[in-house]
DSSP file (Angstrom, degrees, kcal/mol; ACC not computed):
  #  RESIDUE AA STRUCTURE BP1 BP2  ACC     N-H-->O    O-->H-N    N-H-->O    O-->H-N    TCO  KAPPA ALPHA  PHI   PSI    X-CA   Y-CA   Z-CA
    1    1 A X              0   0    0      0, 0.0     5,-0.1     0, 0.0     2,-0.1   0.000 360.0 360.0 360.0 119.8  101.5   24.8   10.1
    2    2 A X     >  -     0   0    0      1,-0.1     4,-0.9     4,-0.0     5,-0.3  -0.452 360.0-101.1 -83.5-179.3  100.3   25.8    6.7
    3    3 A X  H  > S+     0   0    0      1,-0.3     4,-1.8     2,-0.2    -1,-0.1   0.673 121.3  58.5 -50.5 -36.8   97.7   28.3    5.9
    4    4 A X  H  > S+     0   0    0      1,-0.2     4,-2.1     2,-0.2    -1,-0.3   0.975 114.3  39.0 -71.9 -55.4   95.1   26.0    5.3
    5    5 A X  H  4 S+     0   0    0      1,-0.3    -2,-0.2    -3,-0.3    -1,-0.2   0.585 111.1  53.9 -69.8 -20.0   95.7   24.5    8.9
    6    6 A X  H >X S+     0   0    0     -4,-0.9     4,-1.7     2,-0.2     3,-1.4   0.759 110.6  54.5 -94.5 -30.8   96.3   27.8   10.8
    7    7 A X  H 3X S+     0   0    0     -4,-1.8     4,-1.4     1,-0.4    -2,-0.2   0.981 108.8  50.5 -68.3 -34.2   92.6   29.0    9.1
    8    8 A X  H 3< S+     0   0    0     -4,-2.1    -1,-0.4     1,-0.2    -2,-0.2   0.035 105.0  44.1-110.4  59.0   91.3   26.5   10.3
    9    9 A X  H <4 S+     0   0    0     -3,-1.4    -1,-0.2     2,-0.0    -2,-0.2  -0.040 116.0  56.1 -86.9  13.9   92.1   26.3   13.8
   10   10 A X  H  X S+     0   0    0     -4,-1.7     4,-1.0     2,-0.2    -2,-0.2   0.610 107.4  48.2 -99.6 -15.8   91.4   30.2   13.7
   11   11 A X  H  X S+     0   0    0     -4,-1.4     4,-1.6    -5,-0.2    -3,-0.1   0.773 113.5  47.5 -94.5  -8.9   87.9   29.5   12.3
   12   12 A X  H  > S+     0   0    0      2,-0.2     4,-1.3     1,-0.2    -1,-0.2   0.360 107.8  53.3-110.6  -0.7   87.3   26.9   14.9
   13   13 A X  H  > S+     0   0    0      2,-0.2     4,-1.1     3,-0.1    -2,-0.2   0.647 106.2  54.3-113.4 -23.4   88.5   28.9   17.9
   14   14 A X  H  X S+     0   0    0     -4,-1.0     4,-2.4     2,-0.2    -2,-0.2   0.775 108.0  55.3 -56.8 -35.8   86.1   31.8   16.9
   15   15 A X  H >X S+     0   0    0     -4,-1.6     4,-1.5     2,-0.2     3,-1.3   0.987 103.0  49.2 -40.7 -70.4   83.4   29.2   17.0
   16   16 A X  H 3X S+     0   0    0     -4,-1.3     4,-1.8     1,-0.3    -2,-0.2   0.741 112.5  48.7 -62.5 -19.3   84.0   28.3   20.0
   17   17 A X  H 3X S+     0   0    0     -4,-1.1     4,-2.9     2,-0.2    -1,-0.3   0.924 110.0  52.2 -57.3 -42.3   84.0   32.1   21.1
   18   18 A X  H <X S+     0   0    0     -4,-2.4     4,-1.9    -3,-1.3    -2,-0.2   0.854 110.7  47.6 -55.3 -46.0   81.0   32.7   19.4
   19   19 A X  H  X S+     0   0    0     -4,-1.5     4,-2.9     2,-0.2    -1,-0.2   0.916 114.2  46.6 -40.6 -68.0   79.4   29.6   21.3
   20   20 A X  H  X S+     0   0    0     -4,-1.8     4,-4.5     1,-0.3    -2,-0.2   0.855 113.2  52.9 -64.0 -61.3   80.9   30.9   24.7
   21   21 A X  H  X S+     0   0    0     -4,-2.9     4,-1.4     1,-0.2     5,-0.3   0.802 109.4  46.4 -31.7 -52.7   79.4   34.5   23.7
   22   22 A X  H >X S+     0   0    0     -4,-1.9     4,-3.6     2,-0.3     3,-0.7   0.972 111.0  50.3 -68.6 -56.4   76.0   33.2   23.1
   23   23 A X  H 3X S+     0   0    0     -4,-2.9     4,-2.1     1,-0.3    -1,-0.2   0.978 110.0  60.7 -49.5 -43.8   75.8   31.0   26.6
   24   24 A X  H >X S+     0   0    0     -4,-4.5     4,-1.5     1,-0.2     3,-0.9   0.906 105.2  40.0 -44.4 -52.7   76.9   34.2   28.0
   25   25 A X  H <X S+     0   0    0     -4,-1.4     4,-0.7    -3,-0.7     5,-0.5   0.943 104.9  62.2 -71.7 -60.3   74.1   36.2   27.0
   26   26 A X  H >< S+     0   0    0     -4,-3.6     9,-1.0    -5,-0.3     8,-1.0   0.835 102.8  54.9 -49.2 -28.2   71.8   33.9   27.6
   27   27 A X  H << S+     0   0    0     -4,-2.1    -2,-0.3    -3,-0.9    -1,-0.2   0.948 104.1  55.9 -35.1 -76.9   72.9   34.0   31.3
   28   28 A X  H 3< S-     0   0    0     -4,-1.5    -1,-0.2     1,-0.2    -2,-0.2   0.165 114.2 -99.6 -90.8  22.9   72.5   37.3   31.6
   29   29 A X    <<  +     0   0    0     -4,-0.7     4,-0.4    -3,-0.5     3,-0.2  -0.128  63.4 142.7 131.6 -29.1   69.0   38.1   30.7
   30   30 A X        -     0   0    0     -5,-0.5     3,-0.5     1,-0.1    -1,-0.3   0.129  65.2 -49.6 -66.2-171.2   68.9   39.5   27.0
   31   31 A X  S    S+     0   0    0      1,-0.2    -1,-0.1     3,-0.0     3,-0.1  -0.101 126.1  10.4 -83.8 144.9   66.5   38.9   24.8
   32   32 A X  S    S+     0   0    0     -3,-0.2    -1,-0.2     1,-0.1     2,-0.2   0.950  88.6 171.4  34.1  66.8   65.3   35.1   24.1
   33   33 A X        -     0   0    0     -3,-0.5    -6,-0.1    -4,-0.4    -7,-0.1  -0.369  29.6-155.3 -85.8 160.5   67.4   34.4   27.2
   34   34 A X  S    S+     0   0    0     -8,-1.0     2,-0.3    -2,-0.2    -7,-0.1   0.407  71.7  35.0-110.4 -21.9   66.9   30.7   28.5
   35   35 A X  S    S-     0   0    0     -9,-1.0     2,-0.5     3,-0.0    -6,-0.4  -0.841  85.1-108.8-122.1 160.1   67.8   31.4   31.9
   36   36 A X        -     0   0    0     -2,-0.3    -8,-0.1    -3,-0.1    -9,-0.1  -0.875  45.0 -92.9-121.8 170.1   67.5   33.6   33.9
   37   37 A X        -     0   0    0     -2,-0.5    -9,-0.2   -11,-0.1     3,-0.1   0.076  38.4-124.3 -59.9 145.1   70.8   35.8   35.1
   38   38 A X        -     0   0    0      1,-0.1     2,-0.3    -3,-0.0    -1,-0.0   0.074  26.4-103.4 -73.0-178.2   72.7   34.8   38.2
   39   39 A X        -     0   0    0      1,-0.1     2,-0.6     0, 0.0    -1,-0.1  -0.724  55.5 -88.3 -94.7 148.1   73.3   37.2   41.2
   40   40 A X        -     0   0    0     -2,-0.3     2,-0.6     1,-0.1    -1,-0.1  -0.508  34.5-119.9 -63.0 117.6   76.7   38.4   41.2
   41   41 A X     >  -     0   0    0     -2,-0.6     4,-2.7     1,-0.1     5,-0.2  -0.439  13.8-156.6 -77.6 111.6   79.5   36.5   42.9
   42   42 A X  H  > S+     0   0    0     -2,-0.6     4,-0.9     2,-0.2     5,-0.4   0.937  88.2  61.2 -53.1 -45.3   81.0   38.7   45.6
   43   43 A X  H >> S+     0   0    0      2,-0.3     4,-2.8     1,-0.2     3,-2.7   0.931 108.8  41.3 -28.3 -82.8   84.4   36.5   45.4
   44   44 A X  H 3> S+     0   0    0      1,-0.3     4,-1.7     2,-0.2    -1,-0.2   0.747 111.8  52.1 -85.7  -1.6   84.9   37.3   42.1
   45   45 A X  H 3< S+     0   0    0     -4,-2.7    -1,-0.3     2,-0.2    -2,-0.3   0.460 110.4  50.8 -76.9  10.0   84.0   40.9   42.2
   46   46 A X  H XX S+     0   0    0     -3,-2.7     3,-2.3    -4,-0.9     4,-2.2   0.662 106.7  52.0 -88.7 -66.4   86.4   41.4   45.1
   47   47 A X  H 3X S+     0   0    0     -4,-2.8     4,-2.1    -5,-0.4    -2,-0.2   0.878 111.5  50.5 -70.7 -16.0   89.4   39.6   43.2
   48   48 A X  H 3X S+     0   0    0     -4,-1.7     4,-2.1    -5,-0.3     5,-0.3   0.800 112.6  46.5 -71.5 -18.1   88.6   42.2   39.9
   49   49 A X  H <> S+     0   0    0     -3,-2.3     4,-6.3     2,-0.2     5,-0.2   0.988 114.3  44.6 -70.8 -54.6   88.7   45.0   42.3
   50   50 A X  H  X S+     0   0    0     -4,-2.2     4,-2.5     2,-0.2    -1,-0.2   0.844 118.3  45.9 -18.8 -74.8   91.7   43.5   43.6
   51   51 A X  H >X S+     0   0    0     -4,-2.1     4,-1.4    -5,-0.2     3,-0.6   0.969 114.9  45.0 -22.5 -89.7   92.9   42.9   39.8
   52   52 A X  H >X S+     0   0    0     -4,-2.1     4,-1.1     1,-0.3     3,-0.8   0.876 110.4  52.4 -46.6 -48.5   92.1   46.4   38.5
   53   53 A X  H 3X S+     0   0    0     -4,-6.3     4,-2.8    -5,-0.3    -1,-0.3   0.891 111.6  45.5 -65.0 -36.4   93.5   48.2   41.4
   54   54 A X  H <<>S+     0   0    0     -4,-2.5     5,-2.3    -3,-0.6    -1,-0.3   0.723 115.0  48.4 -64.7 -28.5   97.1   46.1   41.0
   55   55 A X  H <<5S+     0   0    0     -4,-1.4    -2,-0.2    -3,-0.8    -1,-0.2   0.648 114.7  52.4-124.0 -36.3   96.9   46.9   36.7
   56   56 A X  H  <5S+     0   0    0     -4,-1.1    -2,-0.2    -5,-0.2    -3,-0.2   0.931 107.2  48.0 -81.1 -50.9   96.1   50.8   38.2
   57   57 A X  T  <5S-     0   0    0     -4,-2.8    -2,-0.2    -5,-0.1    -1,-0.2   0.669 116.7-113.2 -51.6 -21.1   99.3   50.9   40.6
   58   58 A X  T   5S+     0   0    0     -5,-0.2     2,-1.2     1,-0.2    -3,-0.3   0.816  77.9 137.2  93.9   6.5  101.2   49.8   37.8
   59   59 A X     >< +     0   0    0     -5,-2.3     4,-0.5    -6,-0.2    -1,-0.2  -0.712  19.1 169.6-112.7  74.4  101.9   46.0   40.1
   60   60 A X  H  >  +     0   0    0     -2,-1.2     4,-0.6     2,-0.2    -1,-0.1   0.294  66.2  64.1 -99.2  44.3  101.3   43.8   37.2
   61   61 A X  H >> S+     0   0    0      2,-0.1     4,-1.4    -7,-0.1     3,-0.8   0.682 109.2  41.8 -80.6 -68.0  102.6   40.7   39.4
   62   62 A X  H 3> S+     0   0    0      1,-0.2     4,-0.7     2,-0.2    -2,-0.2   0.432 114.7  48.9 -62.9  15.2   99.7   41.3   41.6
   63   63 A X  H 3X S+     0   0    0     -4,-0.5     4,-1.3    -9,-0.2    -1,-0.2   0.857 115.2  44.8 -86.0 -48.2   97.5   41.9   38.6
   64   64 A X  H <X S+     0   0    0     -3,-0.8     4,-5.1    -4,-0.6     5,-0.2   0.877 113.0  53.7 -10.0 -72.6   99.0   38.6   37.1
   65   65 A X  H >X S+     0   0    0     -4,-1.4     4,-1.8     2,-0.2     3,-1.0   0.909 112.1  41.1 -59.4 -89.3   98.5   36.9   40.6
   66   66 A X  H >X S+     0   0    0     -4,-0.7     3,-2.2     1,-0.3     4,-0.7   0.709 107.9  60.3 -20.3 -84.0   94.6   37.9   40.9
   67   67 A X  H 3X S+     0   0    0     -4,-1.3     4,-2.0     1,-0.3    -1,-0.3   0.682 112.1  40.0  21.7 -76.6   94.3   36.9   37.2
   68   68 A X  H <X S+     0   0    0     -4,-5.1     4,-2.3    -3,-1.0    -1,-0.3   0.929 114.7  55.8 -34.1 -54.5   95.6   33.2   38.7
   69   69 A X  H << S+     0   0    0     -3,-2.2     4,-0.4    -4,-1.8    -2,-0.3   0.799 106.8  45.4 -56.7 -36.3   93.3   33.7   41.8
   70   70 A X  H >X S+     0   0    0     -4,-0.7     3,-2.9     2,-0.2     4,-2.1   0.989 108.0  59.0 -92.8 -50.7   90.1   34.1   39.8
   71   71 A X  H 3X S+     0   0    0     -4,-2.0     4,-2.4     1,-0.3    -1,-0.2   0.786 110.0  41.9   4.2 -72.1   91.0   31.1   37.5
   72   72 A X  H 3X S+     0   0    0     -4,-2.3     4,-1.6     1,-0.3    -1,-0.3   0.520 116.3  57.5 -86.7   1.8   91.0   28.8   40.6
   73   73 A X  H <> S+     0   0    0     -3,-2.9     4,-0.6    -4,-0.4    -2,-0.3   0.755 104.6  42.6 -29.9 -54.7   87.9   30.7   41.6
   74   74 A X  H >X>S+     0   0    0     -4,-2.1     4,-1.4     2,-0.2     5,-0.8   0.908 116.4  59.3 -77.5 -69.0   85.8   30.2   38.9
   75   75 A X  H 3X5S+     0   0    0     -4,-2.4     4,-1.9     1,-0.4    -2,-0.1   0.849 118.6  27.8   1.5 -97.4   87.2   26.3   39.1
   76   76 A X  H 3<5S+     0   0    0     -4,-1.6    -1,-0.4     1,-0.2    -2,-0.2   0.286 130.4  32.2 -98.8  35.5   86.3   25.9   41.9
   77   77 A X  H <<5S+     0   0    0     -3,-0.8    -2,-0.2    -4,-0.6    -3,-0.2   0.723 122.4  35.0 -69.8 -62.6   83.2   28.1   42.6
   78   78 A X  H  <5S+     0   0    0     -4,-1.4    -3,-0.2    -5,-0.1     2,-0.2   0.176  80.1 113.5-137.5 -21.8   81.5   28.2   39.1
   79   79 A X     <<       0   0    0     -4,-1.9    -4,-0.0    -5,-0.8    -3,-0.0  -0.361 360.0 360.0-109.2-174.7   81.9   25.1   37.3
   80   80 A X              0   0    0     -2,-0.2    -1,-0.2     0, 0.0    -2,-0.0   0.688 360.0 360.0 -95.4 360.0   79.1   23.2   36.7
């Protein structure tokens, strides 16, 4: 990949973060929000506790493993 090619696919994968950022926000309430913010999904706060507590022991299969879990959470729970 030359330079030319690796800048852009670096400027076009910070768009699309930028994108992602913005939808976020607008989800959650801030200012010239379009929606307004969801309730918090107990699932996936359970599998971060989960997460964080595995990443705290030092067990980073099971943080790894959660990591997986919320994936096919969000999958299937969350997409639209």
């Amino acid at each position: 990949m030359t330079e030319a090619q690796s800048a852009r696919t670096g400027d076009a994968l910070r768009a699309k973060v930028a994108d992602a950022n913005e939808r976020s926000r607008r989800g959650r309430g801030h200012p010239g929000a379009a929606v307004p913010p969801l309730p918090r999904c107990q699932t996936c706060w359970d599998i971060k506790r989960r997460r964080y507590r595995a990443l705290d022991a030092g067990d980073r299969q099971e943080a790894a493993r959660m990591a997986e879990v919320m994936g096919l959470h969000q999958r299937e729970a969350h997409s639209e």
